[in-house]
C-alpha positions in Angstrom: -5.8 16.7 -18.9 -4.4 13.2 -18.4 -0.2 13.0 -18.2 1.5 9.4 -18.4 4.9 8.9 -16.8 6.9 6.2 -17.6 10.1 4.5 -16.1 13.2 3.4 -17.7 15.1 0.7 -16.6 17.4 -2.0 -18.2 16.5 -6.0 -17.8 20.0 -7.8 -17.9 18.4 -11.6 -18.9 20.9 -13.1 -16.8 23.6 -13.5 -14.0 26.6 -14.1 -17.3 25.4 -10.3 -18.8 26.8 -8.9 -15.6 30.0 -7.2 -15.3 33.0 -8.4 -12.7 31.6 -6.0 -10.5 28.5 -6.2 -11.0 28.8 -9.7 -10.4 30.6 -9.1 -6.9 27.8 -7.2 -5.6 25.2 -10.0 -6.7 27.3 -12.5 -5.1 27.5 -10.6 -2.1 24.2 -9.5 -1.6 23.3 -13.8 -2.1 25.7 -14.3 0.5 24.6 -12.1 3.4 20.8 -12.5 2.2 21.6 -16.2 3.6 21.9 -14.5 7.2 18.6 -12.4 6.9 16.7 -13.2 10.2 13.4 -13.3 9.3 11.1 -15.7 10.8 8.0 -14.5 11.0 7.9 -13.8 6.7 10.4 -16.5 5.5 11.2 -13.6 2.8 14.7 -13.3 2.9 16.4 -10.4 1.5 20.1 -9.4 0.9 21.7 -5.8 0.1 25.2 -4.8 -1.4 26.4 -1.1 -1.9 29.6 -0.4 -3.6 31.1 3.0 -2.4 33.1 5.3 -4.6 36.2 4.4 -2.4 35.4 0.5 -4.4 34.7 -0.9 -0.8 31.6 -3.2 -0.4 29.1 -2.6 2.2 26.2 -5.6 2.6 23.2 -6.2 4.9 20.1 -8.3 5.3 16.9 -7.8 6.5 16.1 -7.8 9.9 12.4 -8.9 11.0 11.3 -8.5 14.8 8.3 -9.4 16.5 6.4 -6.2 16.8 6.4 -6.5 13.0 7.1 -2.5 12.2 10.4 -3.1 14.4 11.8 -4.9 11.7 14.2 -3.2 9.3 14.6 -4.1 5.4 18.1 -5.1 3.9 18.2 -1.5 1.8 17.7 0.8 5.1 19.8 -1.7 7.0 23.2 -1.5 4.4 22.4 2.0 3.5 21.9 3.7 6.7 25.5 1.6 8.2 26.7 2.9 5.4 25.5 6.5 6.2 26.7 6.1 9.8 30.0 4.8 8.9 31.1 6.2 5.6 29.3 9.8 5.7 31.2 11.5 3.5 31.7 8.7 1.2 29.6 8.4 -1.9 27.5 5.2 -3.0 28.1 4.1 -6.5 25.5 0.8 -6.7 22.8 -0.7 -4.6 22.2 -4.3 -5.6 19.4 -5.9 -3.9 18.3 -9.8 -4.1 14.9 -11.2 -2.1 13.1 -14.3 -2.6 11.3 -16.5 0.0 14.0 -18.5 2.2 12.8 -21.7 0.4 12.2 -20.4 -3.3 14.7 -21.5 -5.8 13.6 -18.9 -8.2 11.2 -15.8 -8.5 10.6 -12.5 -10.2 12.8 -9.6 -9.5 12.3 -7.7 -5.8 12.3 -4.2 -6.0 12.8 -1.9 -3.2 9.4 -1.6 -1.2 8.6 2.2 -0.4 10.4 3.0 2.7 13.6 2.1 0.9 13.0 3.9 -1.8 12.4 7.3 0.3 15.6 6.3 1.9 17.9 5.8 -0.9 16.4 9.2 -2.5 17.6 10.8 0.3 21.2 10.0 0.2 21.3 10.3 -3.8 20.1 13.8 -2.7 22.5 14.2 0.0 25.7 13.3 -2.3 23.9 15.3 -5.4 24.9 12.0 -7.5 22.6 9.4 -8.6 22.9 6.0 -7.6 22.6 2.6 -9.9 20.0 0.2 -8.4 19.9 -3.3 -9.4 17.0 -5.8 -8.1 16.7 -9.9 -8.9 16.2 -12.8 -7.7 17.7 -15.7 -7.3 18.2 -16.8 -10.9 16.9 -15.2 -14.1 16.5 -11.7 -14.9 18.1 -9.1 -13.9 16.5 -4.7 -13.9 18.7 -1.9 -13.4 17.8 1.8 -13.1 20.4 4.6 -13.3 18.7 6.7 -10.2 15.8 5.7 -7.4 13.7 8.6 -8.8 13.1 5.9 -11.8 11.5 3.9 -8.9 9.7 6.8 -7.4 8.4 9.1 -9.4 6.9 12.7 -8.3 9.2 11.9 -5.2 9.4 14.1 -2.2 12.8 15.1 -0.7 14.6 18.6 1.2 13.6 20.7 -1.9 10.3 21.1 -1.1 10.9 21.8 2.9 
């Protein structure tokens, strides 16, 4: 027997459809996405989180040499976040990548990894957390948990 399993998300058509804060965290995941070091990809990337406390966390990606070295702007924001803020819960994850030089694209969702990652600390504070991914100009997709992004996911249930 053949299931289907589909995904729900929202597409805001553009940066004016956002909300004030919603417009904060795309502005500050643009910002810091200008200090992304990556030189080998050109791919820049740029993270915001807001925390329940209404403090904004960002990060950028972070390429190295011996290529899986390199950490992506999700792990990098979320796991400061983890190490700083433990007991604090994350409201929103708003992520923006693009090529350094691009002046628009598609939206960039999280790639795997960061997915896995961000499931584990929606499991860890038992509250799901809004994830926005764009680009630099155009539309906008939100989803109202990870597990949108990842289905049939894998976390401590199953251990």
């Amino acid at each position: 027997m053949q299931k289907e399993h589909n995904i729900k998300f929202d597409s805001i058509e553009s940066y004016d459809q956002l909300d004030e804060t919603e417009k904060t965290l795309f502005d500050k995941a643009m910002e810091i996405r200008e200090l992304a070091y990556a030189p080998y990809s050109d791919f820049t990337v740029g993270c915001a989180i807001l925390l329940e406390n209404g403090e904004i966390i960002t990060g950028s990606n972070q390429e190295n040499a011996a290529y899986p070295s390199g950490l992506c702007a999700e792990r990098t924001t979320i796991f400061y976040t983890g190490a700083n803020f433990p007991e604090v819960k994350i409201k929103k994850l708003f992520v923006i990548g693009a090529p350094r030089k691009a002046t628009t694209s598609v939206p960039i969702p999280p790639c795997g990894a960061c997915r896995q990652s961000i499931l584990e600390y929606e499991a860890k504070q038992k509250e799901e957390i809004e994830i926005y991914f764009a680009s630099l100009g155009g539309a906008i997709y939100k989803t109202k948990s990870i597990r949108e992004l990842l289905p049939f996911s894998f976390d401590s249930s199953y251990l």
